[in-house]
LOZA-806031 format. One line per field, with one value per residue (C-alpha): residue in three letters; chain; x, y, z. Coordinates in pm, whole numbers, plus 50000, padded with zeros to 5 digits. Example, Ala and Ser with C-alpha at 12.3 -4.5 7.8 and 13.67 -1.06 7.14 Angstrom:
2
r	(Ala_Ser)
c	(A_A)
u	(51230_51367)
v	(49550_49894)
w	(50780_50714)
//
This chain:
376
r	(Unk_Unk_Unk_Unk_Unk_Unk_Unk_Unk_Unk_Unk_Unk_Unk_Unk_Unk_Unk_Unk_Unk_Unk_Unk_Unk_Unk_Unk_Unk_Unk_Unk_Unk_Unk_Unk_Unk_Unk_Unk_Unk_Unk_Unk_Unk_Unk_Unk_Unk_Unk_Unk_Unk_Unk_Unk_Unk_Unk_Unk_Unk_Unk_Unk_Unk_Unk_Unk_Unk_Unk_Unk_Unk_Unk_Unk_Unk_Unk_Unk_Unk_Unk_Unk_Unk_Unk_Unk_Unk_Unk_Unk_Unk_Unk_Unk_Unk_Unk_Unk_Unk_Unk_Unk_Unk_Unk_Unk_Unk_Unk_Unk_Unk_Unk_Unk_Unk_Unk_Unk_Unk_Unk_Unk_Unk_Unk_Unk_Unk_Unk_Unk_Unk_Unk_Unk_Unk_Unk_Unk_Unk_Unk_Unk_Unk_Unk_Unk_Unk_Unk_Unk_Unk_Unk_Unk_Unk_Unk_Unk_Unk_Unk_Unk_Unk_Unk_Unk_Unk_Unk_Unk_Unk_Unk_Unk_Unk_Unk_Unk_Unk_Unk_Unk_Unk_Unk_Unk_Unk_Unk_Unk_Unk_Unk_Unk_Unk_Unk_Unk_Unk_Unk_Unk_Unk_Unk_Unk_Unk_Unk_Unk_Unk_Unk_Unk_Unk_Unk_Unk_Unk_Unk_Unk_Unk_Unk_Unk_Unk_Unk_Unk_Unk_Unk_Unk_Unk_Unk_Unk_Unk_Unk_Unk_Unk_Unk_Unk_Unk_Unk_Unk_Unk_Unk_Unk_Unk_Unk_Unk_Unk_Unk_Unk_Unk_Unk_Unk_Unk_Unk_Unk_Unk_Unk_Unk_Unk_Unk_Unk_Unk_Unk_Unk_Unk_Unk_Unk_Unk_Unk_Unk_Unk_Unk_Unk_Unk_Unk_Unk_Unk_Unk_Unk_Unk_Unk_Unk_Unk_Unk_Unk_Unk_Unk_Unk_Unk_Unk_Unk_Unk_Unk_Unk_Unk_Unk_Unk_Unk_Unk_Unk_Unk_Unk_Unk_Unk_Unk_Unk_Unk_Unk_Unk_Unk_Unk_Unk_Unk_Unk_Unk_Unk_Unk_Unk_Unk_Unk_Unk_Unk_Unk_Unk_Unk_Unk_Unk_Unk_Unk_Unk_Unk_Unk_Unk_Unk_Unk_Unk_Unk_Unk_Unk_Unk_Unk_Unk_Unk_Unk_Unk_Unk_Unk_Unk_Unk_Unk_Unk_Unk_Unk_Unk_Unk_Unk_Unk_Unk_Unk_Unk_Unk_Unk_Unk_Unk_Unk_Unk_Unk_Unk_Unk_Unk_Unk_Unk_Unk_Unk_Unk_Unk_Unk_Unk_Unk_Unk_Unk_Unk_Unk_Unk_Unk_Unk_Unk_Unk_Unk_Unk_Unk_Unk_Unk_Unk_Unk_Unk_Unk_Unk_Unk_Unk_Unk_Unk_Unk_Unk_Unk_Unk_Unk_Unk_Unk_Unk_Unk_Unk_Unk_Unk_Unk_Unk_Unk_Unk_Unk_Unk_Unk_Unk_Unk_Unk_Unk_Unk)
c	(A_A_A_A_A_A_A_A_A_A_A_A_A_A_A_A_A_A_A_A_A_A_A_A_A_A_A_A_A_A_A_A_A_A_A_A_A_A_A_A_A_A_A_A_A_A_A_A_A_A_A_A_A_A_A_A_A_A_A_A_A_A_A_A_A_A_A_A_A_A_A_A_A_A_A_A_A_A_A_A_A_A_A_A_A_A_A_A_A_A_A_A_A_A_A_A_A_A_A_A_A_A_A_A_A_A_A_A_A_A_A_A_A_A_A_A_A_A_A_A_A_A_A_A_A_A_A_A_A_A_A_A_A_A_A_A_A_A_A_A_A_A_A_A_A_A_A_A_A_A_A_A_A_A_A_A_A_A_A_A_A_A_A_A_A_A_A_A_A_A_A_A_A_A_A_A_A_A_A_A_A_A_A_A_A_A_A_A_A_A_A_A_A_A_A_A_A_A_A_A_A_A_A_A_A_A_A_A_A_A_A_A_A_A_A_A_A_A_A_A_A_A_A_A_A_A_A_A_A_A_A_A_A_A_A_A_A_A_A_A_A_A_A_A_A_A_A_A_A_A_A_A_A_A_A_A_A_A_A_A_A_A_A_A_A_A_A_A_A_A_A_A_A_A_A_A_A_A_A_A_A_A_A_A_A_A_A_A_A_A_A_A_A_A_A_A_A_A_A_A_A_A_A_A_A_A_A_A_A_A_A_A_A_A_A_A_A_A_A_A_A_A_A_A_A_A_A_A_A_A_A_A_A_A_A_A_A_A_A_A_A_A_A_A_A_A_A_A_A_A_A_A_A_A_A_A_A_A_A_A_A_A_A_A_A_A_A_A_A_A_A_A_A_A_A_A)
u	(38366_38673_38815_39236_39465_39632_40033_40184_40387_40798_40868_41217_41325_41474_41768_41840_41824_42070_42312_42266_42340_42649_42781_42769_42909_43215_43266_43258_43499_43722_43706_43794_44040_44184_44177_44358_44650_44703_45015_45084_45149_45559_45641_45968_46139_46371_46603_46841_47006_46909_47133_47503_47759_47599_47254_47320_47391_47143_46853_47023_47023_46652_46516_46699_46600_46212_46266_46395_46118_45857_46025_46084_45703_45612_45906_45808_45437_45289_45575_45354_45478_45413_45723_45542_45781_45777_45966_46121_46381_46380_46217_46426_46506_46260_45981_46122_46163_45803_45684_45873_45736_45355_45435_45493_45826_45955_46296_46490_46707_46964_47239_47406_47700_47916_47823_47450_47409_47648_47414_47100_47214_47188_46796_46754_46966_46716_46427_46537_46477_46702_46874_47051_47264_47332_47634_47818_48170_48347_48548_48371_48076_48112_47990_47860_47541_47399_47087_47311_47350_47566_47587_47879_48098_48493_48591_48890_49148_49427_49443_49432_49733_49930_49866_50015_50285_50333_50331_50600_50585_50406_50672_50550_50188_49869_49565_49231_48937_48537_48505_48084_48179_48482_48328_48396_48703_48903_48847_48968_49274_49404_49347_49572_49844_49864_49886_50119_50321_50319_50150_50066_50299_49952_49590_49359_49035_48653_48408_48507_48357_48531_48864_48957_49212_49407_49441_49570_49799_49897_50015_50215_50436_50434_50657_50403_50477_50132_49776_49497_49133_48842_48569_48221_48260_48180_48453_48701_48698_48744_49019_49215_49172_49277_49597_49711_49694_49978_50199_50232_50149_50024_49634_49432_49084_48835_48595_48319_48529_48482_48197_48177_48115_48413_48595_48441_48508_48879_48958_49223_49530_49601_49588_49428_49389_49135_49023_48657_48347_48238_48024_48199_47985_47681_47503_47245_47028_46969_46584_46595_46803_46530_46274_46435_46441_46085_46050_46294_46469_46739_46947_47055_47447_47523_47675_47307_47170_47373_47378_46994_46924_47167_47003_46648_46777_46873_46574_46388_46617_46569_46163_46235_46336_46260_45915_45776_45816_46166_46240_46157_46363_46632_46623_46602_46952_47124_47093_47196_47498_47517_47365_47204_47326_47316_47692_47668_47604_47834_47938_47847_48061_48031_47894_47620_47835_47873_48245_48215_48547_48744_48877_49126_49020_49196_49157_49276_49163_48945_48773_48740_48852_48919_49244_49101_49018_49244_49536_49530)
v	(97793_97658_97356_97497_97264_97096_96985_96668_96737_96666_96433_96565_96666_97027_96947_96634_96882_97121_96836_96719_97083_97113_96817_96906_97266_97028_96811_97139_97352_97025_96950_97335_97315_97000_97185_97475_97290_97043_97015_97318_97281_97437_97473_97326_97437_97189_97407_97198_97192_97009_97016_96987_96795_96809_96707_96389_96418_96660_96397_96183_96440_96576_96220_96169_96495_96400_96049_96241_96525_96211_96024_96347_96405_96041_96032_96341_96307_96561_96823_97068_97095_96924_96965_97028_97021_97239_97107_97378_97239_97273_97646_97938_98143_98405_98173_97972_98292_98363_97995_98030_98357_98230_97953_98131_97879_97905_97788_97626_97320_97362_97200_96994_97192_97515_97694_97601_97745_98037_98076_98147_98270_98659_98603_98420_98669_98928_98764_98726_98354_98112_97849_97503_97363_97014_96986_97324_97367_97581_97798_98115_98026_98042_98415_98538_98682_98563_98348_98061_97745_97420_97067_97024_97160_97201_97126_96929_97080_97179_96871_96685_96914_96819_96478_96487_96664_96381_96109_96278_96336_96620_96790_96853_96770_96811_96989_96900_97041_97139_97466_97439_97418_97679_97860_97487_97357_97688_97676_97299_97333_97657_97503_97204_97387_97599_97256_97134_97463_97384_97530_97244_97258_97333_97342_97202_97352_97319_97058_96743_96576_96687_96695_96359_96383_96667_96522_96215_96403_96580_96296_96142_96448_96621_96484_96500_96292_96331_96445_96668_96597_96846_96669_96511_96152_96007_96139_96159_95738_95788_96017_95824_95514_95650_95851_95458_95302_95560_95588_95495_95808_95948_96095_96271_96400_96680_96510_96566_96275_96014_95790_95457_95507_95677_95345_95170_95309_95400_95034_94853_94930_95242_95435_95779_95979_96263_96422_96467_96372_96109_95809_95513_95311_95429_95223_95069_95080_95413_95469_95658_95384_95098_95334_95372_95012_94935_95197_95125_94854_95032_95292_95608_95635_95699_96064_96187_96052_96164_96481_96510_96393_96671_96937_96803_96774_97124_97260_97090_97182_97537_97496_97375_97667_97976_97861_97850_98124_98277_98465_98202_97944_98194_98323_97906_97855_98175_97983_97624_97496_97132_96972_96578_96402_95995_95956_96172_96531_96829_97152_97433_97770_98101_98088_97804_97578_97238_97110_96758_96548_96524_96171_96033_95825_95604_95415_95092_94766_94966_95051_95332_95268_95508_95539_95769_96118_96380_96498_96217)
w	(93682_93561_93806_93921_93786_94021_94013_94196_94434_94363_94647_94665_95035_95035_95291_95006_94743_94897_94914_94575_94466_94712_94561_94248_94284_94431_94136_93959_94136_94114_93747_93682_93980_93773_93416_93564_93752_93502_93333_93146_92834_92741_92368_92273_91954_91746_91500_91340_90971_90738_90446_90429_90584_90925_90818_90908_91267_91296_91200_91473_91748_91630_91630_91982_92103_92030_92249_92530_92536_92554_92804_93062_93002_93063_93383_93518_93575_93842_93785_93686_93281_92965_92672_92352_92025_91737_91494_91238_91093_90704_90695_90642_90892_90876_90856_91144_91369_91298_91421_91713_91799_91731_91902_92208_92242_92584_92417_92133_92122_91816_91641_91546_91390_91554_91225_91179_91540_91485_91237_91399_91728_91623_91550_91894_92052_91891_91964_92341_92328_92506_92301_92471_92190_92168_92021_91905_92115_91880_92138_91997_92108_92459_92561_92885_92862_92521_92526_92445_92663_92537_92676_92385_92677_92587_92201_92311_92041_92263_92443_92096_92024_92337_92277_91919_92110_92359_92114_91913_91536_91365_91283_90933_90923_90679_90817_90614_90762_90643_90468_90562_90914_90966_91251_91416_91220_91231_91601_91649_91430_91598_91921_91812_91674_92017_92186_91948_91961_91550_91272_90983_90682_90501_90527_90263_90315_90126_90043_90172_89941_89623_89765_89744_89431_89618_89883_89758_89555_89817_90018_89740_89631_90034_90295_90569_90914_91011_90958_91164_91027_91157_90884_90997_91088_90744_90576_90862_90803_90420_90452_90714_90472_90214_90437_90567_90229_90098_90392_90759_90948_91258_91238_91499_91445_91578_91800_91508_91314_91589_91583_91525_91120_91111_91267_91016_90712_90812_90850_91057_90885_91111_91417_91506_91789_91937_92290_92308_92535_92335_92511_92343_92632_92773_93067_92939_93254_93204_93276_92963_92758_92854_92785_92442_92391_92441_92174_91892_91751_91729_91955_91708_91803_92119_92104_91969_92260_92497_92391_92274_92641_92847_92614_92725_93084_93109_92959_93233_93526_93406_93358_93739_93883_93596_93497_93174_92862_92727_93023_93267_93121_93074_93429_93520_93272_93397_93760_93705_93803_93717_93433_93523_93232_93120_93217_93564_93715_93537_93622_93412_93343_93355_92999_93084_92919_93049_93150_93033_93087_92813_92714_92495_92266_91991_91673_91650_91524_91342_91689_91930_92261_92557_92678_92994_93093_92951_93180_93459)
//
């Protein structure tokens, strides 16, 4: 007969056991519990140009855009959302439509030009997802109903045009403005002239860049009493330089011409005028500006951050209240009202635009300095 075989006995004590058990089921439910209402990851996508005359600003505002995206997911722990870029910049259109649309991007920040986003806006109207340009305020733009949303706010170009009015001169003036960018400088000059209630004696238009002789040639045999600039900042300084060193004469600019390379490069031997938002000072207590400086050595210029930051702002105002995906965030843009920005809280049209303050600025000392809000 073969002897049983005989176990031990686990010494474990069943009402011990079923606690053991219960707790773990608890830890369970809780880690899935925390994996579920986590932050939700929200694709972001960055279109911007990246050749031409407004390549430059656009690295700015792309590289400023990128800082604010990481700070609003680093200030706004616990909200419930996580911004995730997708950077497409430098694809062509077709292939950037298609990463947006794999993606699954809930929206797109663009810019930094009127005609890059011109541009695009008929694929992200087609593709039904909501764009918040950073800086694009060519009048055109601003349509009711499109997926489009700007923090560029008001271009500024008939108030330049009153001011030239105010000042006195113009009476025979010298438009030179960007051929790349008509869809913007088209817009800005015919808004001066209607503030001016004067068309320029003529218009030089193209490639900033290789006009140099004409225009200098122009300004020696025409009997021009002023000048009206709608060129990127860069050359806005050359050509003013080169304006002063052949006459004395009045200048104003688009607001895309005023930055502080312009100032530079212009030089101190004239004065120049424009109307635009532009943050000539920005506080630098800004959570976002200290977070920025315990970053970076140093700040990009100040109208890519301000900008790159109201974009972000709105995007996460609209997450807010619309929830992720395109038609959240759309249904989120279509009902702000305000848009929280580095210099204050601003309205927002009937287009989503917002309705920044307009300033004038001038050129002097080979500075910019604001002379106050437009109209006061």
């Amino acid at each position: 007969m073969v002897p049983k075989l005989r176990l031990p006995k686990l010494g474990m004590n069943p009402r011990l056991l079923r606690h053991v058990l219960g707790g773990l089921l608890v830890l369970s439910l809780v880690f899935m519990a925390w994996r579920l209402m986590g932050p939700k990851d929200v694709v972001v996508a960055l279109w911007f140009e990246d050749k031409g005359v407004g390549a430059a600003l656009s690295r700015e505002v792309q590289q400023s855009t990128l800082f604010a995206l990481e700070y609003f997911n680093l200030a706004r722990r616990g909200w419930g959302y996580r911004l995730r870029p997708l950077v497409v910049t430098g694809k062509d259109d077709r292939e950037a439509l298609e990463a947006i649309r794999g993606a699954n991007a809930s929206a797109v920040i663009c810019g930094a030009t009127s005609g890059f986003v011109a541009r695009i806006l008929p694929l992200l109207n087609q593709a039904k997802v909501p764009a918040i340009a950073t800086n694009a305020n060519a009048p055109s733009l601003a349509v009711e109903g499109d997926v489009l949303y700007r923090y560029s706010g008001p271009s500024g170009a008939l108030e330049a045009g009153e001011l030239a009015r105010d000042l006195g001169g113009f009476q025979r003036y010298l438009a030179v403005i960007d051929g790349s960018n008509s869809v913007y400088s088209r817009g800005q000059l015919e808004g001066f002239a209607k503030g001016l209630g004067r068309d320029p004696v003529r218009v030089m238009e193209g490639d900033p860049g290789v006009m140099f002789e004409r225009f200098r040639k122009e300004l020696m045999v025409g009997d021009y009493d002023g000048l009206y600039l709608a060129l990127p900042a860069y050359y806005t300084g050359i050509y003013l330089n080169m304006a002063w060193s052949l006459r004395d004469m009045g200048a104003v600019t688009s607001g895309w011409g005023v930055s502080s390379v312009s100032a530079a490069l212009a030089g101190p031997n004239g004065t120049a005028w424009s109307v635009v938002f532009s943050p000539v000072e920005l506080d630098m207590g800004h959570p976002f500006l200290r977070f920025l400086k315990g970053r970076i050595a140093g700040l990009p210029v100040l109208p890519a951050l301000d900008s790159a930051y109201g974009a972000v702002s709105m995007l996460a105002d609209a997450l807010s209240s619309g929830g992720p995906g395109p038609q959240g965030v759309l249904r989120g843009l279509q009902g702000l009202r305000t848009v929280r920005a580095l210099r204050g809280d601003y309205p927002l049209d009937a287009a989503g635009d917002a309705m920044l303050p307009l300033h004038r600025v001038i050129l002097e000392d080979g500075v910019w300095r604001d002379r106050g809000v437009a109209g006061r």
